[in-house]
DODREN-859577 format. One record per residue (C-alpha): residue in one letter; x, y, z. Coordinates in steps of 0.25 Angstrom, whole numbers. Example, Ala and Ser with C-alpha at 12.3 -4.5 7.8 and 13.67 -1.06 7.14 Angstrom:
// residues 2
<res: A&east: 49&north: -18&up: 31>
<res: S&east: 55&north: -4&up: 29>
This chain:
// residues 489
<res: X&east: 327&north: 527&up: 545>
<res: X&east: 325&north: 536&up: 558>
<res: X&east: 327&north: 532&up: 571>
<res: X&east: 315&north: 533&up: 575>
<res: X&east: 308&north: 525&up: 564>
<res: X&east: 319&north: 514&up: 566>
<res: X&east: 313&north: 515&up: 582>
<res: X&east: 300&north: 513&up: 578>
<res: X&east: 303&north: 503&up: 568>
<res: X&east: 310&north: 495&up: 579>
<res: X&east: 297&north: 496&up: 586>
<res: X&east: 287&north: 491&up: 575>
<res: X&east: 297&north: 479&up: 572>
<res: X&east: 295&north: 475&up: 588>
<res: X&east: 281&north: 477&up: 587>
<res: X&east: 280&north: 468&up: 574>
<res: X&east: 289&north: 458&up: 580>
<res: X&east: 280&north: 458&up: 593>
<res: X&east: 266&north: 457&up: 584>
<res: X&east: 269&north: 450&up: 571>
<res: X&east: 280&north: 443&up: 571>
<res: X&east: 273&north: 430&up: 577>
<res: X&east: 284&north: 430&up: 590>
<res: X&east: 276&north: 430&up: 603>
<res: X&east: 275&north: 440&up: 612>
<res: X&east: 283&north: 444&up: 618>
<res: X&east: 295&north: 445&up: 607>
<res: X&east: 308&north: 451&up: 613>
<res: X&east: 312&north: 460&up: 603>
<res: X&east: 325&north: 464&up: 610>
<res: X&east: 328&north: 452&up: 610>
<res: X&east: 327&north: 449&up: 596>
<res: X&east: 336&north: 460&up: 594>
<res: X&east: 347&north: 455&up: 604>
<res: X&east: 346&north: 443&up: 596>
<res: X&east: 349&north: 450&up: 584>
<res: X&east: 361&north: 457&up: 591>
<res: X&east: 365&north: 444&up: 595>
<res: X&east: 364&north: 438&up: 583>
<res: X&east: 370&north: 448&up: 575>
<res: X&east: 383&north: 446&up: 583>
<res: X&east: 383&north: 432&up: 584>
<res: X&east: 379&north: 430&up: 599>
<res: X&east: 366&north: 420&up: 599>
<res: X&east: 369&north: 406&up: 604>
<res: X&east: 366&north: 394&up: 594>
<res: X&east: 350&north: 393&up: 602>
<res: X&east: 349&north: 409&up: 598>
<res: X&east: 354&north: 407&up: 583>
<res: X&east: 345&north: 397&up: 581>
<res: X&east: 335&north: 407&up: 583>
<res: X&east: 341&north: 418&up: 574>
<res: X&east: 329&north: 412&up: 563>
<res: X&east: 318&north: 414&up: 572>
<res: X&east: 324&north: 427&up: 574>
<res: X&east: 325&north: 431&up: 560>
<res: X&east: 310&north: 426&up: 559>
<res: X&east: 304&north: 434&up: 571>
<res: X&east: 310&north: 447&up: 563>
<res: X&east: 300&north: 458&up: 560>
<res: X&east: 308&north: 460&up: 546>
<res: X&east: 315&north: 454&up: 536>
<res: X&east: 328&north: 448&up: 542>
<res: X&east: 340&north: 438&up: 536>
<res: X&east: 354&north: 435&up: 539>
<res: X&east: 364&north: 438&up: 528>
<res: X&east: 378&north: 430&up: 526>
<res: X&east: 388&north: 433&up: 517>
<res: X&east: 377&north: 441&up: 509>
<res: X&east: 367&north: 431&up: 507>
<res: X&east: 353&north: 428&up: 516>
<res: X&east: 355&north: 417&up: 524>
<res: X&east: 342&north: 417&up: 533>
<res: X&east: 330&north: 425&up: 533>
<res: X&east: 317&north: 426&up: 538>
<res: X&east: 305&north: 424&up: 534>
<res: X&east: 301&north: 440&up: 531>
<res: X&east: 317&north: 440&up: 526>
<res: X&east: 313&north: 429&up: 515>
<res: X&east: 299&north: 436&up: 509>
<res: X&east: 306&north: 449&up: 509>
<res: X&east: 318&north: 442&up: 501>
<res: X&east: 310&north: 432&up: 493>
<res: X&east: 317&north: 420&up: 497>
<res: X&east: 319&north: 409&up: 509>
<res: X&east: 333&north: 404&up: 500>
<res: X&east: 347&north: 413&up: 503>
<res: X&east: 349&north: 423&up: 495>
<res: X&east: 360&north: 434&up: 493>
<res: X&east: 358&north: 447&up: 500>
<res: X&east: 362&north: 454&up: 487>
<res: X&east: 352&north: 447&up: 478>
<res: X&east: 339&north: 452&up: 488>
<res: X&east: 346&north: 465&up: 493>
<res: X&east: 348&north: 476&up: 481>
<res: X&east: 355&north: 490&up: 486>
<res: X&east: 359&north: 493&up: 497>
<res: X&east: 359&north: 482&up: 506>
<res: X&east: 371&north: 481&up: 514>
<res: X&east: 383&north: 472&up: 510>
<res: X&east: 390&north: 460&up: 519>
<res: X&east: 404&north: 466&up: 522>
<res: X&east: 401&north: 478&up: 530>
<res: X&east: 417&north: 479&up: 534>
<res: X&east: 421&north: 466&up: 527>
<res: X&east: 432&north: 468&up: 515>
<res: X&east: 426&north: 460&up: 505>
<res: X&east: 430&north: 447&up: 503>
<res: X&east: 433&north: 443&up: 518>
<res: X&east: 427&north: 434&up: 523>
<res: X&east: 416&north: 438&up: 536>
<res: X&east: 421&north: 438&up: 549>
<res: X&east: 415&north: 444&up: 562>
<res: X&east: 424&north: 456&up: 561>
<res: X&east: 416&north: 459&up: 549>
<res: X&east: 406&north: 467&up: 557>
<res: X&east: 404&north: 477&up: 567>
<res: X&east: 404&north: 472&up: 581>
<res: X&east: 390&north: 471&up: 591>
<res: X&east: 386&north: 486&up: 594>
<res: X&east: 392&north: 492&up: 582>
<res: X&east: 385&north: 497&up: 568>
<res: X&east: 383&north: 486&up: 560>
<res: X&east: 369&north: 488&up: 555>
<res: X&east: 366&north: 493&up: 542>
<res: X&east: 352&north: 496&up: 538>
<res: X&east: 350&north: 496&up: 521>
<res: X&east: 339&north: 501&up: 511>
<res: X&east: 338&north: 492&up: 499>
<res: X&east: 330&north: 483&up: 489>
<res: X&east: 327&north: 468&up: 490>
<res: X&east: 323&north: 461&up: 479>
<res: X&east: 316&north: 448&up: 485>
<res: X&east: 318&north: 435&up: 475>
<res: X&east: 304&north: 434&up: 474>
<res: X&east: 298&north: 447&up: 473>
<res: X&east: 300&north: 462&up: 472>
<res: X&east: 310&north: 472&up: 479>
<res: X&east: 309&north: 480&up: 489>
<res: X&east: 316&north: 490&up: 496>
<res: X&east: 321&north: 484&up: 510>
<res: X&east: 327&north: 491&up: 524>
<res: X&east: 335&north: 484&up: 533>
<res: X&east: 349&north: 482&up: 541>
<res: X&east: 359&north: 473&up: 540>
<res: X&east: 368&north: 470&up: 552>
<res: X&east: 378&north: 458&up: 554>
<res: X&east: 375&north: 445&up: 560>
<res: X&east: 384&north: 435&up: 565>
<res: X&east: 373&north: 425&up: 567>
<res: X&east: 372&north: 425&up: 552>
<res: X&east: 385&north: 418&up: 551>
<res: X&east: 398&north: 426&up: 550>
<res: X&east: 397&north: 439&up: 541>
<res: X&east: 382&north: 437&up: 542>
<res: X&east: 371&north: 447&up: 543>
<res: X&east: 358&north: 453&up: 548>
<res: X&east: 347&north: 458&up: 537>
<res: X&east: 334&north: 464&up: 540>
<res: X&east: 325&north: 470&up: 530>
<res: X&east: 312&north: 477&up: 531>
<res: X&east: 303&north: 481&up: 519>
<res: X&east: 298&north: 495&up: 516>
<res: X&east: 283&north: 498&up: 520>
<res: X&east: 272&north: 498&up: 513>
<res: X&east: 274&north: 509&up: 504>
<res: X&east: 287&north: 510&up: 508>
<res: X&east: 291&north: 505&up: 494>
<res: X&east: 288&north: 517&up: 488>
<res: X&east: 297&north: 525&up: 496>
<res: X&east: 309&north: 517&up: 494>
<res: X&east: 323&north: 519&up: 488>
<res: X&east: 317&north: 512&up: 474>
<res: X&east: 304&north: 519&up: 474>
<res: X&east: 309&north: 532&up: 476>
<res: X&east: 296&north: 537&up: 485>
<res: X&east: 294&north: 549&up: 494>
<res: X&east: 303&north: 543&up: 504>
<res: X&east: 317&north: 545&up: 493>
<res: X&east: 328&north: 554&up: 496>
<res: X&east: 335&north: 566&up: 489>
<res: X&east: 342&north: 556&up: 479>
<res: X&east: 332&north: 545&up: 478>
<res: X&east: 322&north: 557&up: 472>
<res: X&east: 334&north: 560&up: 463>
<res: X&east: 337&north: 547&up: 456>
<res: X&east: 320&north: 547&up: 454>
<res: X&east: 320&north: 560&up: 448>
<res: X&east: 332&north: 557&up: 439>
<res: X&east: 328&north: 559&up: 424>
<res: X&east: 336&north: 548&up: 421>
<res: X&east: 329&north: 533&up: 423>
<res: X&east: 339&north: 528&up: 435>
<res: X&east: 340&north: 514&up: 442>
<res: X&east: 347&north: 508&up: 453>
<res: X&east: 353&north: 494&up: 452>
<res: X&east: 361&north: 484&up: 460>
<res: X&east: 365&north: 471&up: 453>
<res: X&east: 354&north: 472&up: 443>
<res: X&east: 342&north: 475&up: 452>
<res: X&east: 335&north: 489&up: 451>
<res: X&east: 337&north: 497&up: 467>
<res: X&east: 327&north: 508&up: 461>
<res: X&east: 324&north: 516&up: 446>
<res: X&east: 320&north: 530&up: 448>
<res: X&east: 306&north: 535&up: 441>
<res: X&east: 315&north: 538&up: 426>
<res: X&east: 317&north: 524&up: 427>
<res: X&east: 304&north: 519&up: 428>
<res: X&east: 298&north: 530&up: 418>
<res: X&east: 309&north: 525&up: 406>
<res: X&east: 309&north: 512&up: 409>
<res: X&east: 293&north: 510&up: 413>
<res: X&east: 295&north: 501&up: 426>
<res: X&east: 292&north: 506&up: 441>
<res: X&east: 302&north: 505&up: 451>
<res: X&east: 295&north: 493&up: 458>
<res: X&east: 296&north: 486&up: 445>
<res: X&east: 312&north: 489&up: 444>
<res: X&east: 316&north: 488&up: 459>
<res: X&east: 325&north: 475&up: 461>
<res: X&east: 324&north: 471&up: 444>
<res: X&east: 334&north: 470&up: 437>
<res: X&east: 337&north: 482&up: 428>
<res: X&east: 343&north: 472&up: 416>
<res: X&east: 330&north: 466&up: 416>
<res: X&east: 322&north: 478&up: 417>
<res: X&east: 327&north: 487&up: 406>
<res: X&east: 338&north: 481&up: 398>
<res: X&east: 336&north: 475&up: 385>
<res: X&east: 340&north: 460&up: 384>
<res: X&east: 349&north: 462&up: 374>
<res: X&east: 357&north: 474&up: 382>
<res: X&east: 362&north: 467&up: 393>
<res: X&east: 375&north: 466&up: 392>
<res: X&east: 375&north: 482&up: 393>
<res: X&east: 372&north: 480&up: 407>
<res: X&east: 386&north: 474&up: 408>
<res: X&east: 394&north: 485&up: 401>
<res: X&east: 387&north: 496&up: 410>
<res: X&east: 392&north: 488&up: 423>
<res: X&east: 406&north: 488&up: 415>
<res: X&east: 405&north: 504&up: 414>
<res: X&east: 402&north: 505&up: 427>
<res: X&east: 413&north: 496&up: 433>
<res: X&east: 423&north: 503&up: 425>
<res: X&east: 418&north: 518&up: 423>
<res: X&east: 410&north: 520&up: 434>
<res: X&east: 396&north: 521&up: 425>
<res: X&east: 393&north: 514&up: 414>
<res: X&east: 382&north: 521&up: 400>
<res: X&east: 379&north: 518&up: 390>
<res: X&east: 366&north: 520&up: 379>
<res: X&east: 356&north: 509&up: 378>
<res: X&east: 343&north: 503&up: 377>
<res: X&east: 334&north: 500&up: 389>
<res: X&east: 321&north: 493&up: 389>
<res: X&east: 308&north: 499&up: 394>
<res: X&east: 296&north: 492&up: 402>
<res: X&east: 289&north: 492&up: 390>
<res: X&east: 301&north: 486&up: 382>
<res: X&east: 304&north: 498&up: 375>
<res: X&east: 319&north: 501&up: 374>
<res: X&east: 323&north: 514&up: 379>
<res: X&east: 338&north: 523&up: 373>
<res: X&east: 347&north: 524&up: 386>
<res: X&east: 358&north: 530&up: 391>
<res: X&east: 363&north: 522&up: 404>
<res: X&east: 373&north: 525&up: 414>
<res: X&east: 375&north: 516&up: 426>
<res: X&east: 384&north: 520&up: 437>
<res: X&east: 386&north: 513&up: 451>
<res: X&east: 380&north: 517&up: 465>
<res: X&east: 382&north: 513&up: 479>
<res: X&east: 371&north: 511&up: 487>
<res: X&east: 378&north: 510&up: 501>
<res: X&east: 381&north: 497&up: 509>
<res: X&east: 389&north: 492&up: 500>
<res: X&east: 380&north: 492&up: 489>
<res: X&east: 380&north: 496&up: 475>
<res: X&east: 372&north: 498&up: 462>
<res: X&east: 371&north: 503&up: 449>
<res: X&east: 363&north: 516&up: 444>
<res: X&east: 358&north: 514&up: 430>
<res: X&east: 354&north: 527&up: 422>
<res: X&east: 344&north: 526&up: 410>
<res: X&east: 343&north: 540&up: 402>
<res: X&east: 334&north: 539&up: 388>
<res: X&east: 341&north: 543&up: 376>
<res: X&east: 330&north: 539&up: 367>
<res: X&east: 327&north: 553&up: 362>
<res: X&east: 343&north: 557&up: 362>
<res: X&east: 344&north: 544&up: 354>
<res: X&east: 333&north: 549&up: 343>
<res: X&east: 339&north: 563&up: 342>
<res: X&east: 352&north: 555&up: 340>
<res: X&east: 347&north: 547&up: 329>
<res: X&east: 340&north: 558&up: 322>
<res: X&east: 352&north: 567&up: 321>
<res: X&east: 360&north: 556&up: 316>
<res: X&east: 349&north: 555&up: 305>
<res: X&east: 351&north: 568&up: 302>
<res: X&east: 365&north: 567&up: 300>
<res: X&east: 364&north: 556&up: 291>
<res: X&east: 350&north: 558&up: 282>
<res: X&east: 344&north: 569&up: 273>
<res: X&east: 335&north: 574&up: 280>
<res: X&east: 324&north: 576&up: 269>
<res: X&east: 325&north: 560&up: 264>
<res: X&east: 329&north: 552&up: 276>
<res: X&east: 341&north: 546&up: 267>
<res: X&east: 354&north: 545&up: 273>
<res: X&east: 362&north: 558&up: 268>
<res: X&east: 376&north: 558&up: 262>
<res: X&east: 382&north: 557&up: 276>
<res: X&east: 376&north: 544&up: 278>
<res: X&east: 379&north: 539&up: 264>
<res: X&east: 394&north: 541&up: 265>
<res: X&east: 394&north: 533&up: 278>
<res: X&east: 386&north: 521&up: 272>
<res: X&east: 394&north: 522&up: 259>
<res: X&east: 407&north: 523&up: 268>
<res: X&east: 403&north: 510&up: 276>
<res: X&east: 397&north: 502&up: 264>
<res: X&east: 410&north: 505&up: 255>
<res: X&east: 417&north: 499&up: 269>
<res: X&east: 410&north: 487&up: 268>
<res: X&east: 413&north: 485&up: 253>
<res: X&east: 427&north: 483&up: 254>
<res: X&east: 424&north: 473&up: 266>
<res: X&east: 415&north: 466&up: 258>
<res: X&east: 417&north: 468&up: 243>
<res: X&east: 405&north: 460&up: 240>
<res: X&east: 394&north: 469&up: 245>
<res: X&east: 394&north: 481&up: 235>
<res: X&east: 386&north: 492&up: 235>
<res: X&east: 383&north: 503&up: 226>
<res: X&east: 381&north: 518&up: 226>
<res: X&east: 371&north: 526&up: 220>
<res: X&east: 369&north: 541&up: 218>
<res: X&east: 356&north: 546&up: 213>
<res: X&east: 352&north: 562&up: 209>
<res: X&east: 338&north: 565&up: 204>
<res: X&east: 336&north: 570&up: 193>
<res: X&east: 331&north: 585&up: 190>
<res: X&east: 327&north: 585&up: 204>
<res: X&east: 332&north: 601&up: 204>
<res: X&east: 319&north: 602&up: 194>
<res: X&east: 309&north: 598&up: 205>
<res: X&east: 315&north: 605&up: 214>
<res: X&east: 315&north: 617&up: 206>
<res: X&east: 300&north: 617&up: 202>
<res: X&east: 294&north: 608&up: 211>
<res: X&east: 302&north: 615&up: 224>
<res: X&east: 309&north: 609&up: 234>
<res: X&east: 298&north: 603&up: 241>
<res: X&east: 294&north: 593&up: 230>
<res: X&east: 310&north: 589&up: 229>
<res: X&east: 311&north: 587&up: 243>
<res: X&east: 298&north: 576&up: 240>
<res: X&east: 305&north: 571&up: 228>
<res: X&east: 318&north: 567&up: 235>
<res: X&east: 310&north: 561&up: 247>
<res: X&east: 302&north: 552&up: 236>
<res: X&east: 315&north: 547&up: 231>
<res: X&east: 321&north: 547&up: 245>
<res: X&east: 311&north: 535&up: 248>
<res: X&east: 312&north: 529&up: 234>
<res: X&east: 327&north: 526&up: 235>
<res: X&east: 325&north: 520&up: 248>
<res: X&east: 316&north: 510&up: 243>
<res: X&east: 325&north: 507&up: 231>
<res: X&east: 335&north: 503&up: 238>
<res: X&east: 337&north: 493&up: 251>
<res: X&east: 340&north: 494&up: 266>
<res: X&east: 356&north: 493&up: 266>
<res: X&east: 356&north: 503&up: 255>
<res: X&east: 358&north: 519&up: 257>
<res: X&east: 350&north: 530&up: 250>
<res: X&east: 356&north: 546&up: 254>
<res: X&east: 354&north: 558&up: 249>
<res: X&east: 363&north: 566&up: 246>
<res: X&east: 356&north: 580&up: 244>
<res: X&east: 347&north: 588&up: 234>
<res: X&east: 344&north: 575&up: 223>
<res: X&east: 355&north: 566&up: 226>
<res: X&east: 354&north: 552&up: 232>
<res: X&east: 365&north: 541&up: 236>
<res: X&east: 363&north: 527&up: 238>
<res: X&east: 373&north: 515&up: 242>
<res: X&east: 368&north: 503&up: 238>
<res: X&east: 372&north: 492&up: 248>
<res: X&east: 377&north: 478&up: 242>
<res: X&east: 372&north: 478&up: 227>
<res: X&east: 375&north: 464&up: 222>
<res: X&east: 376&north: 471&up: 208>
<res: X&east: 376&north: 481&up: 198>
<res: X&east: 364&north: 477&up: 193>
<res: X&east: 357&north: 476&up: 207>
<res: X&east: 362&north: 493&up: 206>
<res: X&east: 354&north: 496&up: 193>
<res: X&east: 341&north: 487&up: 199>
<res: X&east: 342&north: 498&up: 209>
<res: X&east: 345&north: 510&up: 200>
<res: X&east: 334&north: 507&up: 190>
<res: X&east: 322&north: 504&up: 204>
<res: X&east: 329&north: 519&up: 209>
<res: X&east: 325&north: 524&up: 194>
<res: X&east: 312&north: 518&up: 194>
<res: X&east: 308&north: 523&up: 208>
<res: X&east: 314&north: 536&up: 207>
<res: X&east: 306&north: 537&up: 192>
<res: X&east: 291&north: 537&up: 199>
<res: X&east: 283&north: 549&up: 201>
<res: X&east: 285&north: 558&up: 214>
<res: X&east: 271&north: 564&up: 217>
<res: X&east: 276&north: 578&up: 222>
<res: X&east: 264&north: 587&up: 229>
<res: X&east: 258&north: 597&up: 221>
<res: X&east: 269&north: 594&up: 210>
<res: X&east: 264&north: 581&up: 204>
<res: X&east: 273&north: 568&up: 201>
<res: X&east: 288&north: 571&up: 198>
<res: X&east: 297&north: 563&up: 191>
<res: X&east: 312&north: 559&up: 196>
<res: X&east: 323&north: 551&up: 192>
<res: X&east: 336&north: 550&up: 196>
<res: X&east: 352&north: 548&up: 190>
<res: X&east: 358&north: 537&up: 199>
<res: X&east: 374&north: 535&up: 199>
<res: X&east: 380&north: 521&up: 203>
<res: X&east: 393&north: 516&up: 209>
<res: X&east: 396&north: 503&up: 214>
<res: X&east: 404&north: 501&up: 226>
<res: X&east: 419&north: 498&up: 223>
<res: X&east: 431&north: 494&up: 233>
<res: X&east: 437&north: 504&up: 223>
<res: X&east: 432&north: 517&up: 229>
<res: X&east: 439&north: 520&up: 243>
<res: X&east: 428&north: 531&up: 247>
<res: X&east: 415&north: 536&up: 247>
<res: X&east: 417&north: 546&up: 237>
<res: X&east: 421&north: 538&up: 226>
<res: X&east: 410&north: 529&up: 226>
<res: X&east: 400&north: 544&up: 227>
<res: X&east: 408&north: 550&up: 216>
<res: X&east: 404&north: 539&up: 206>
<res: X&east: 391&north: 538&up: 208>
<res: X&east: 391&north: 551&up: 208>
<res: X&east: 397&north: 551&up: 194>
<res: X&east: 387&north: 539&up: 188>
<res: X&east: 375&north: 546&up: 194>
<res: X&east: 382&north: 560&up: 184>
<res: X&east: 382&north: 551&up: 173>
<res: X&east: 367&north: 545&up: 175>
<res: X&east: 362&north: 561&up: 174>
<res: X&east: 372&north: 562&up: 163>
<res: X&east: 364&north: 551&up: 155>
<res: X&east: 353&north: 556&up: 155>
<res: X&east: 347&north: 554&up: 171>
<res: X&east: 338&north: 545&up: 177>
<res: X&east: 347&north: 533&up: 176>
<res: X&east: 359&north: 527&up: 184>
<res: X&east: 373&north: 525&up: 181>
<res: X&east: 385&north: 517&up: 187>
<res: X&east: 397&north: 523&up: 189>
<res: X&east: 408&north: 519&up: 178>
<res: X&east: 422&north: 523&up: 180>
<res: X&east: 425&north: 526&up: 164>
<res: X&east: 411&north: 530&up: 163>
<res: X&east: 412&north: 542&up: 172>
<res: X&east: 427&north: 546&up: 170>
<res: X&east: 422&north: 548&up: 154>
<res: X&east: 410&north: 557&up: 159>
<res: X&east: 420&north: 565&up: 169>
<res: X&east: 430&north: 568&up: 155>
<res: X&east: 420&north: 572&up: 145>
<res: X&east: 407&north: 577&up: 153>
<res: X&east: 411&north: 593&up: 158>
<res: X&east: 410&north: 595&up: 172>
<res: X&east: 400&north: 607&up: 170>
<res: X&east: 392&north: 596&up: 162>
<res: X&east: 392&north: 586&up: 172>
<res: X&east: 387&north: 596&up: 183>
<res: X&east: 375&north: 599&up: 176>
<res: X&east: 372&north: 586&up: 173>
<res: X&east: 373&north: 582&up: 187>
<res: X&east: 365&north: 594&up: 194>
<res: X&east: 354&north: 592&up: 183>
């Protein structure tokens, strides 16, 4: 403030104080402030105390005394500007930076008249910050604060003065045309910004009110948890405030909620900021990751699914079978089963019917496994014709064949094919149980492997379970040329 507004401010006050105040004419304004002097340094008689109230009351503003940071009297434009006529602590009203108590007092000492500086000296401090009233909305606020003995000892002076009509929109938490340099910069941030002290929101910038749907009215002097976290993600708030004690800053990847209750992916750092005064808050940082989580998540699908079924691919596979052969020797009671299936004489409708109607062909049997088998249980592919399936706690072997003859009866039906009519499929399906017996993966793949061979050896169409004397038998008398051929037709 210029000295010349403060002059003609000073003016206005006396002509307000002269008109409206309801103290006849004529009012002694110096006189009102020689008492103030005086009774900032602690120099009224006991008849002049007495009339400290009647002081406050004939004030033009809002005006309270302070003492050890709670309001101890206030009148009455003091009390509708804080919402209450009860004490209340400076800190619960006064969010930012509103000047602290010990202005050259160590912490912890108790108050003496040494604590301040003596008549004639600086001692006033002006701030700019936000009350929040009890009852009602906050508002930005101007004032000085200067120390008052007729308070009691340690005791101070506030007055406050609202902004002006319109006044609001010009204001730190509005961000009008009055801002500076770096109040035009946290608005313009591309990143939704807040500014906190204790909870309650000092100002957002226009990202924040875009992302999250609230305007800067609606959020000055709430409370951020309230506003955008999630109920059941409180307890992050603690862990950032953890960082920041200890690092400096504290991020992390989560979940907000919008206006409209939507959640919204983001990243948040929070990092601490002085606001002068003795005063501190936090700046909290909200950037969308919603699209970098989507790209994420499809190239992870893409890593781990054929891309022309869906299925999971052999990548997948092996993990699942890894963590289900895991479980299996941690519980030996819940079995499961593995199942490798090849198509028969799919090369022949790829051959005349071209690659087009195969790629149609293994999409139709794509969706019919799937609805053979049950949630827990995987379906892959493994390339060209070949499928592999774990089958997730199977009581027995007969619950296996139940499932092998429904994979032969679905896989049995007609596939209408465009332009080429109904084509016939069926497919050779080797078994093999889970065992605490194997020690890998590749065991368990081997033998099914190995029984699905011997279902195309016995005539297709059919499925197999893997026998240990069975297959060692058809290894020494079937030649390996043989055994190719058989396995490629």
């Amino acid at each position: 403030m210029s000295s010349a507004n403060t002059v003609n401010g000073a003016g206005g006050v006396e002509r307000e104080m002269r008109s409206d105040s309801g103290i006849p004419e004529p009012f002694d304004v110096q006189g009102a402030r020689e008492t103030a002097r005086s009774a900032a340094h602690g120099e009224l008689g006991k008849g002049e105390l007495n009339n400290i109230e009647g002081w406050l009351e004939a004030l033009p503003l809002g005006a309270f005394f302070e003492q050890g940071e709670e309001i101890v009297a206030a009148n009455e434009l003091a009390r509708k500007l804080l919402g209450s006529s009860e004490s209340v602590p400076v800190d619960q009203v006064f969010i930012g930076a509103f000047p602290s108590a010990g202005l050259r007092r160590l912490a912890g000492a108790a108050p003496s008249a040494g604590d301040y500086p003596a008549r004639g000296t600086e001692c006033r401090q002006r701030f700019e910050c936000l009350l929040s009233p009890l009852n009602g909305m906050a508002i930005m606020v101007t004032g000085a604060v200067q120390p008052c003995e007729a308070a009691g000892p340690g005791g101070r002076l506030v007055l406050v003065m609202e902004p002006l009509q319109g006044a609001a929109e010009d204001s730190v938490c509005a961000g009008g045309g009055g801002s500076t340099f770096l109040e035009e910069l946290f608005d313009s941030a591309p990143e939704a910004m807040v500014i906190i002290q204790q909870d309650r929101i000092l100002r957002v910038n226009r990202e924040f009110e875009r992302m999250f749907g609230y305007t800067g009215s609606a959020c000055v002097g709430g409370s951020l948890l309230e506003l955008v976290v999630p109920e059941g993600r409180y307890h992050e708030n603690e862990m950032l405030l953890h960082m920041v004690e200890v690092e400096g800053r504290g991020t992390m990847e989560s979940v907000r909620r919008g206006r409209s209750g939507r959640e919204l992916d983001v990243s948040i750092t929070v990092a601490r900021v002085s606001f002068g005064a003795g005063r501190s808050g936090l700046s909290v940082t909200y950037r969308d990751i919603h699209q970098e989580k989507e790209m994420k998540a499809k190239l992870q699908h893409t890593a781990l699914h054929d891309p022309l079924t869906g299925l999971a691919n052999r990548v997948l596979f092996m993990d699942r079978l890894t963590l289900t052969m895991a479980r299996l020797r941690r519980r030996p009671d819940r079995n499961f089963a593995v199942v490798f299936l090849d198509l028969d004489h799919f090369k022949q409708v790829n051959d005349t019917l071209g690659h087009s109607a195969g790629d149609t062909l293994l999409l139709t049997v794509s969706a019919r496994l799937r609805t053979c088998l049950r949630p827990q249980d995987t379906v892959a592919r493994f390339g060209g014709d070949e499928f592999a399936l774990i089958v997730d706690e199977v009581g027995c072997r007969e619950d296996i064949e139940s499932m092998a003859d429904r994979i032969q009866s679905d896989l049995l039906q007609p596939v209408e094919i465009t332009d080429a009519g109904a084509v016939h499929i069926s497919a050779s399906i080797g078994i093999a149980l889970g065992s605490l017996a194997y020690k890998d993966v590749e065991e368990i793949l081997r033998d099914a492997d190995a029984a699905m061979y011997r279902a195309k050896e016995n005539g297709k169409a059919r499925y197999e379970f893997f026998d240990s004397e069975k297959m060692a038998q058809i290894t020494l008398e079937t030649p390996l040329p043989e055994r190719d051929a058989a396995q490629a037709a």
